[in-house]
C-alpha positions in Angstrom: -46.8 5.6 38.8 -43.4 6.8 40.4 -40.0 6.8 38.6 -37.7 4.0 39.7 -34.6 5.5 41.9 -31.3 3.6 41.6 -30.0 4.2 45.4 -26.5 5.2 45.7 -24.3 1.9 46.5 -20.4 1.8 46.8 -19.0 0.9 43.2 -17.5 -2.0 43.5 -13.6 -2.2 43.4 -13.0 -3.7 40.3 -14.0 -0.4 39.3 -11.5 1.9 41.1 -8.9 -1.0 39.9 -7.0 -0.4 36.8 -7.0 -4.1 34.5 -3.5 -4.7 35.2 -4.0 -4.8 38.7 -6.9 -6.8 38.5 -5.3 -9.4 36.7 -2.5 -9.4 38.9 -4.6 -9.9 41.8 -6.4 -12.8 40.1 -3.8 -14.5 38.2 -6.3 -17.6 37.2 -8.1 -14.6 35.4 -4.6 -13.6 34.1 -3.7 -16.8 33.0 -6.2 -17.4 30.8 -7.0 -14.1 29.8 -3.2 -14.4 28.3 -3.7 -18.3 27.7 -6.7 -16.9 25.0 -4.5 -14.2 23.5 -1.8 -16.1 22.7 -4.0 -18.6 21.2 -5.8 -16.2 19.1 -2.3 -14.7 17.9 -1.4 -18.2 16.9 -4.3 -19.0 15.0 -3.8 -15.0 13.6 0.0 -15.9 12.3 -1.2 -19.2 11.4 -4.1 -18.5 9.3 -4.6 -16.7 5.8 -7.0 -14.5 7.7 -5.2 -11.2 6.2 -4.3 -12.1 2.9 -6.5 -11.0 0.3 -7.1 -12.5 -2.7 -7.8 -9.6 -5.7 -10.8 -11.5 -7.5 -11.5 -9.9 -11.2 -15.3 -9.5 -10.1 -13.8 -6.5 -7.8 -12.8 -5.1 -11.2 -15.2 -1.9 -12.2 -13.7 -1.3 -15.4 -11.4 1.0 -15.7 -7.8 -0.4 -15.7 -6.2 2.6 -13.8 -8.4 2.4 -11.1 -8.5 -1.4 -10.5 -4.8 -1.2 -11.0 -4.4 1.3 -8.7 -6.6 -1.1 -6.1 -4.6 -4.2 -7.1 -1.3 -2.6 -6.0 -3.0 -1.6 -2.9 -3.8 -5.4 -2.2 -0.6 -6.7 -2.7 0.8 -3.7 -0.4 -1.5 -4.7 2.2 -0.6 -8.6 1.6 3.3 -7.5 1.6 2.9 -5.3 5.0 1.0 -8.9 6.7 3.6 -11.1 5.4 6.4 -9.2 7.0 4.1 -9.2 10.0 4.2 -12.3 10.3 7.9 -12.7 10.0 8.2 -10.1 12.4 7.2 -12.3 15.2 10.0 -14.6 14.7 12.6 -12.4 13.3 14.6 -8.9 15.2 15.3 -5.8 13.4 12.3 -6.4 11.1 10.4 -3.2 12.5 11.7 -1.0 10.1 10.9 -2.6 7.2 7.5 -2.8 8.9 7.2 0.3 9.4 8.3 1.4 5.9 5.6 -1.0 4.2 2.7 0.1 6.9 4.0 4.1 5.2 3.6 2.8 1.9 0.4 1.1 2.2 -1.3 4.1 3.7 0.7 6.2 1.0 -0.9 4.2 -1.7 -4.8 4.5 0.3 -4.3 8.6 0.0 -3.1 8.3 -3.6 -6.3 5.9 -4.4 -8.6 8.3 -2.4 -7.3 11.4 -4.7 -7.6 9.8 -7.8 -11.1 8.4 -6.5 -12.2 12.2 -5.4 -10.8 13.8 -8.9 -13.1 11.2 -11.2 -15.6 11.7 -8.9 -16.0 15.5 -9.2 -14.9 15.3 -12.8 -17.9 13.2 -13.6 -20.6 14.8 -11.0 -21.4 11.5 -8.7 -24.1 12.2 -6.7 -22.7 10.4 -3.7 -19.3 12.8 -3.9 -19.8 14.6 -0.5 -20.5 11.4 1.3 -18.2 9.4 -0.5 -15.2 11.8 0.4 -16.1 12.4 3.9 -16.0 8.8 4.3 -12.7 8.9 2.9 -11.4 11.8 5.9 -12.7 9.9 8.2 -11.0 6.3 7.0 -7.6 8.4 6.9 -7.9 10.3 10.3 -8.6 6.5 11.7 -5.4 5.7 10.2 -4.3 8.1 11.7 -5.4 7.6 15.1 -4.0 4.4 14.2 -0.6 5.4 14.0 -0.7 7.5 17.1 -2.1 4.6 19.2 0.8 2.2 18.0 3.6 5.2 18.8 1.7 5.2 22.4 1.5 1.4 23.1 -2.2 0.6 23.4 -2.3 -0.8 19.9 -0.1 -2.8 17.3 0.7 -3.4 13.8 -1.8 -6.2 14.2 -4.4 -4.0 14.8 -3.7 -1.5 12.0 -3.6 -4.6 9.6 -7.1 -5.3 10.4 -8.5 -2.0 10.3 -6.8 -1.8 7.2 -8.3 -5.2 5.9 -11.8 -4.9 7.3 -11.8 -1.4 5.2 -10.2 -2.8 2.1 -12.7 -6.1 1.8 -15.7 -3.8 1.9 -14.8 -1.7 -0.4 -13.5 -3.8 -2.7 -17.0 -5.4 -2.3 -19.7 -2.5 -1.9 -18.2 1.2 -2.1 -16.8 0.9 -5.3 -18.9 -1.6 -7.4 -21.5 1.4 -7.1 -19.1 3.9 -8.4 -17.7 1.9 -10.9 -21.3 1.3 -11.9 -22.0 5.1 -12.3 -18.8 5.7 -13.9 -19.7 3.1 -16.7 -23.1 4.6 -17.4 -21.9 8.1 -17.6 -19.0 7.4 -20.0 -21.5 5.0 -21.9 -23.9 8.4 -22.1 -20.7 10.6 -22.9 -19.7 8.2 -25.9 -23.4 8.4 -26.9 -23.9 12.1 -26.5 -20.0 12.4 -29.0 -22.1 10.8 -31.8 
């Protein structure tokens, strides 16, 4: 049995064409390729796809914590509602800007707190948990570089914001909070 050879063919142009001149070469392609963005961005601005609604079962317990998340959802609902007013209004980017600063602000702050309880109370999952964290904020980060270069928006940071935010309100923390409870519970025990 032989191994299968690929001959060598001549790639085809599309691949030595950037996509801007693609589409400009094809503008049915264009069109709707456009035609399909701008309805998604409609349905985007439309919708109350990025608002998030702070449900008590995302609670774990301890009121500085969940506060501390809380604040971080109604940042992140504040930041979308301005970007959706930005859309129709000019001059709105700084205040954009200045709530997009805040919300990733208030992510580091939670992430510190987080990491301190953490080590504080010896959860097993600490090294994962807080390399998970680095790598959330250096995607932020990237983030924030992309948007300063132009191949990204404020729409895209919303959503990896929002994608990140509803999983761990979810998932992530429900298993902390649930290890915090029990060691505090074996603390209170231990004291009498």
């Amino acid at each position: 049995m032989g191994i299968a050879r690929i001959e060598s063919v001549a790639a085809p142009r599309i691949i030595n064409q950037s996509l801007s001149d693609v589409l400009k070469s094809n503008s049915k392609l264009g069109q709707s390729l456009k035609s399909s963005l701008d309805y998604i961005k409609k349905v985007y601005l439309s919708s109350d796809l990025v608002k998030i609604h702070y449900d008590e079962a995302y609670s774990i317990g301890l009121s500085e914590f969940d506060g501390r998340r809380q604040t971080i959802v109604g940042a992140y609902n504040s930041f979308n509602a301005e970007l959706r007013l930005l859309t129709e209004r000019k001059g709105s980017m700084p205040r954009l800007n200045d709530k997009a600063s805040l919300l990733v602000r208030l992510i580091g702050e939670l992430f510190e707190f987080e990491e301190a309880l953490m080590a504080e109370i010896e959860y097993p999952e600490f090294p994962t948990h807080r390399a998970k964290h680095v790598r959330f904020l250096q995607a932020l980060h990237q983030e924030f570089v992309r948007i300063q270069e132009g191949s990204a928006d404020m729409y895209d940071l919303s959503y990896l914001i929002g994608s990140w935010l509803t999983d761990h309100l979810r998932s992530k923390d429900v298993d902390f909070g649930a290890f915090v409870l029990k060691t505090a519970q074996q603390m209170a025990e231990a004291a009498d």
